[in-house]
ZAVEXNU-401269 format. One record per atom (N, C-alpha, C): x, z, y; residue in three letters. Coordinates in steps of 0.02 Angstrom, whole numbers, plus 50000, padded with zeros to 5 digits. Layout:
REM ZAVEXNU-401269
XZYALA
...
This chain:
REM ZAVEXNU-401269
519685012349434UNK
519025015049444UNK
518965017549517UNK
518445016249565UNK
518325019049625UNK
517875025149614UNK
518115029649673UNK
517705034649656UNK
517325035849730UNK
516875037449770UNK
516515036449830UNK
516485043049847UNK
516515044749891UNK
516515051849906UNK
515775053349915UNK
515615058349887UNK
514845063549914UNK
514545060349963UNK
514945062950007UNK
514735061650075UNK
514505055350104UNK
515065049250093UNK
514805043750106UNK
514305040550067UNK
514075041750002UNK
513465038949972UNK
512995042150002UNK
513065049350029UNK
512225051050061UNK
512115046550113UNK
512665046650184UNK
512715042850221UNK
512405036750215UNK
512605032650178UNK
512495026150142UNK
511905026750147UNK
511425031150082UNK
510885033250069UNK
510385032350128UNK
510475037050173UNK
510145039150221UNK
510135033250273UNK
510615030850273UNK
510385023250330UNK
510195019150297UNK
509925018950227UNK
509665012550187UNK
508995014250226UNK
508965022150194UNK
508025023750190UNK
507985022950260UNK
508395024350317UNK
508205022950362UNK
508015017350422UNK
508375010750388UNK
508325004950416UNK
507645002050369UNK
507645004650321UNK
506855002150281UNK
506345005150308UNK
506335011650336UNK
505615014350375UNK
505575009950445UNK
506055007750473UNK
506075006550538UNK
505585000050507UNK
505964993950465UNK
505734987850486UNK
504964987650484UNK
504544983250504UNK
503974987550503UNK
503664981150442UNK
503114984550436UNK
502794982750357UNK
502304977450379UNK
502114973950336UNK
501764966650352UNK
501014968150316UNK
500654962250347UNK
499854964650354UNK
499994961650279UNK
499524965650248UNK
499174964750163UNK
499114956450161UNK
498844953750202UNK
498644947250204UNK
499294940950193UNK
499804945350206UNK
500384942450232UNK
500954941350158UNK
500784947650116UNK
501244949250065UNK
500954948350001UNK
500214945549997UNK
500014946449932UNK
499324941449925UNK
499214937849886UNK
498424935949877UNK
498144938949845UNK
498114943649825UNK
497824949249815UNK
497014950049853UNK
497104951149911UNK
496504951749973UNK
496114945450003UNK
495574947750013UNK
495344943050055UNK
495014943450102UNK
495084939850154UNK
494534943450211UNK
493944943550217UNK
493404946150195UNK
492624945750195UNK
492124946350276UNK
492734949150345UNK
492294952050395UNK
493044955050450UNK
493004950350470UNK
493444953550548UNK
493014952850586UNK
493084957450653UNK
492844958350709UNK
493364963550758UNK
493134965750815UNK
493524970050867UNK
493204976950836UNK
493074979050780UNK
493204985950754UNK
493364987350690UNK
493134982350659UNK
493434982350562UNK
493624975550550UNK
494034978150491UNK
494334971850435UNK
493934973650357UNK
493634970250350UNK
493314973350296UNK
493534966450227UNK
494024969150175UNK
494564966050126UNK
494174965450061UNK
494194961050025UNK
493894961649950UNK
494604961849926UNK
494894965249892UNK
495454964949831UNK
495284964449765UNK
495734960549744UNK
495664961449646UNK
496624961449618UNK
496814966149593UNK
497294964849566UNK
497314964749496UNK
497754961449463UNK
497644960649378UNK
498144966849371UNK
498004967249281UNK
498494973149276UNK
499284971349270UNK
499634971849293UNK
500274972449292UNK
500594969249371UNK
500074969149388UNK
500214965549480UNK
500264969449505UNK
500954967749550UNK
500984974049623UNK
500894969149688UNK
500684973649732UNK
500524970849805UNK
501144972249831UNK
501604968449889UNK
502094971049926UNK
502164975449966UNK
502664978349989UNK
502444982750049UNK
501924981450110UNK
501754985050116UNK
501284982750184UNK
501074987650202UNK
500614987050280UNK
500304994950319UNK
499274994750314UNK
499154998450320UNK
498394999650335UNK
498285002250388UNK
497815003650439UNK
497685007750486UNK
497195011150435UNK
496855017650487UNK
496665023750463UNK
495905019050411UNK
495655020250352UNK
495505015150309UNK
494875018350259UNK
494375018150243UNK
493775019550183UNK
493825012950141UNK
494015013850076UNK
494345011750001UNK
493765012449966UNK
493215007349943UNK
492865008049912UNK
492955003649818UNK
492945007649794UNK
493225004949712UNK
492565002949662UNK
492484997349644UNK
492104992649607UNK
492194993949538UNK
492734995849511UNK
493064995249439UNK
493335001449434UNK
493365003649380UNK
493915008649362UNK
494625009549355UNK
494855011949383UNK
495825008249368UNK
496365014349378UNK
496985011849356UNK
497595015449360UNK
497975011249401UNK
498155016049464UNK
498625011749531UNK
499335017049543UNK
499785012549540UNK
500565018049557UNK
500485015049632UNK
500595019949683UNK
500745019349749UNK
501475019649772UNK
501975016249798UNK
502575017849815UNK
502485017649878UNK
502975023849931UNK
502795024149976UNK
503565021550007UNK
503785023550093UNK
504495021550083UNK
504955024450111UNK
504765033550078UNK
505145035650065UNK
505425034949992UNK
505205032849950UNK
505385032749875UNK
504795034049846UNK
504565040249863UNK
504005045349849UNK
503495039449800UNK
503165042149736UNK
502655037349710UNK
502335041849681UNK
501675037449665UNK
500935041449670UNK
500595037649627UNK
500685041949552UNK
499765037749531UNK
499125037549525UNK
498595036049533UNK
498185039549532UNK
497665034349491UNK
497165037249486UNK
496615034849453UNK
496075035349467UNK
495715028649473UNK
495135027949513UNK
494335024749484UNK
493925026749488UNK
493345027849485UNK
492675021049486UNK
492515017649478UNK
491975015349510UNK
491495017649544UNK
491215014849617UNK
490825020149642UNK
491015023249683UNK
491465027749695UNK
491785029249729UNK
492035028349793UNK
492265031249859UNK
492405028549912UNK
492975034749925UNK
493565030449959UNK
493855035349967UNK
494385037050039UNK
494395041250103UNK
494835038850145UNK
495495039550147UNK
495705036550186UNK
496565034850201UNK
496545035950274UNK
497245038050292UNK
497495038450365UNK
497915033550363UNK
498215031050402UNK
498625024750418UNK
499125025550378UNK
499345021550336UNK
499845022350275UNK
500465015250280UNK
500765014950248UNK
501155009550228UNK
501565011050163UNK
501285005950087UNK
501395008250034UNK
501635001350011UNK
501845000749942UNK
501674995949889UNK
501224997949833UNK
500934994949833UNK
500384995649737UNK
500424991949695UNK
500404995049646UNK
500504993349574UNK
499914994549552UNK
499664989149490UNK
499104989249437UNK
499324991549388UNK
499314997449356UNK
499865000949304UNK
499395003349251UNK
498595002349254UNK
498125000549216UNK
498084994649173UNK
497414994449137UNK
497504990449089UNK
496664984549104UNK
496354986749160UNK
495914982849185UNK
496284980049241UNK
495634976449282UNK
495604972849336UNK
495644980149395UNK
496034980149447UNK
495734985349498UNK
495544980749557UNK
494784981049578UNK
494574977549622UNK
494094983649666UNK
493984982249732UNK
493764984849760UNK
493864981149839UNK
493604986349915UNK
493344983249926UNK
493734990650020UNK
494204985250043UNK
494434991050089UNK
494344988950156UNK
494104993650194UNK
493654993650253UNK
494244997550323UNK
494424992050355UNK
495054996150376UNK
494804995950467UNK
494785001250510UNK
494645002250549UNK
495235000150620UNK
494784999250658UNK
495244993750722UNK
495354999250780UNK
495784998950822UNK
495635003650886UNK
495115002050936UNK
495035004150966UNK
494325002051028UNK
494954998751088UNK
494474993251087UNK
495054990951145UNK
494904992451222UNK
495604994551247UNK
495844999251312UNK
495354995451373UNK
């Protein structure tokens, strides 16, 4: 039987989580069909999503973002620190985000579709 010392599993630990924050996270577009693009330009991305229930989106990033929800639904958020988040959402509704990088889960029992409006920098 091996036994690992304390120490080196945090170690371990701690450069997993930390080579996973570094790599950097891929555009929504990139990890999932999930989205679609309805409206690029040089200030928004404006996304139609639909996920079924038991679908997760991959990791990926948003810039700072207004989340507008079509349907009612139950979404688990994983973030990457570990950290997860469920929440439940509304039709109707609009809701903001600061620049994030998550995975989502459809952990509901509908469709979660909606409709995310993700904001561009002003260029220099």
């Amino acid at each position: 039987m091996t036994h690992r010392h304390p120490l080196f599993v945090g170690v371990l630990f701690t450069t997993v989580l930390s080579v996973v924050a570094l790599v950097p996270a891929q555009d929504v577009m990139k990890v999932s069909e999930t989205h679609k693009v309805l409206l690029e330009n040089e200030h928004v991305r404006v996304l139609d999503f639909h996920v079924k229930p038991g679908e997760k989106v991959g990791v990926h990033s948003h810039p700072a973002s207004v989340v507008y929800y079509l349907t009612d639904a139950k979404v688990k958020y994983t973030y990457p620190d570990g950290r997860t988040e469920e929440r439940t959402v509304k039709a109707g509704t609009a809701f903001w985000i600061e620049a994030v990088r998550h995975g989502v889960e459809n952990v509901g029992s509908n469709e979660f579709h909606g409709l995310h409006i993700e904001l561009k920098e002003p260029a220099k």
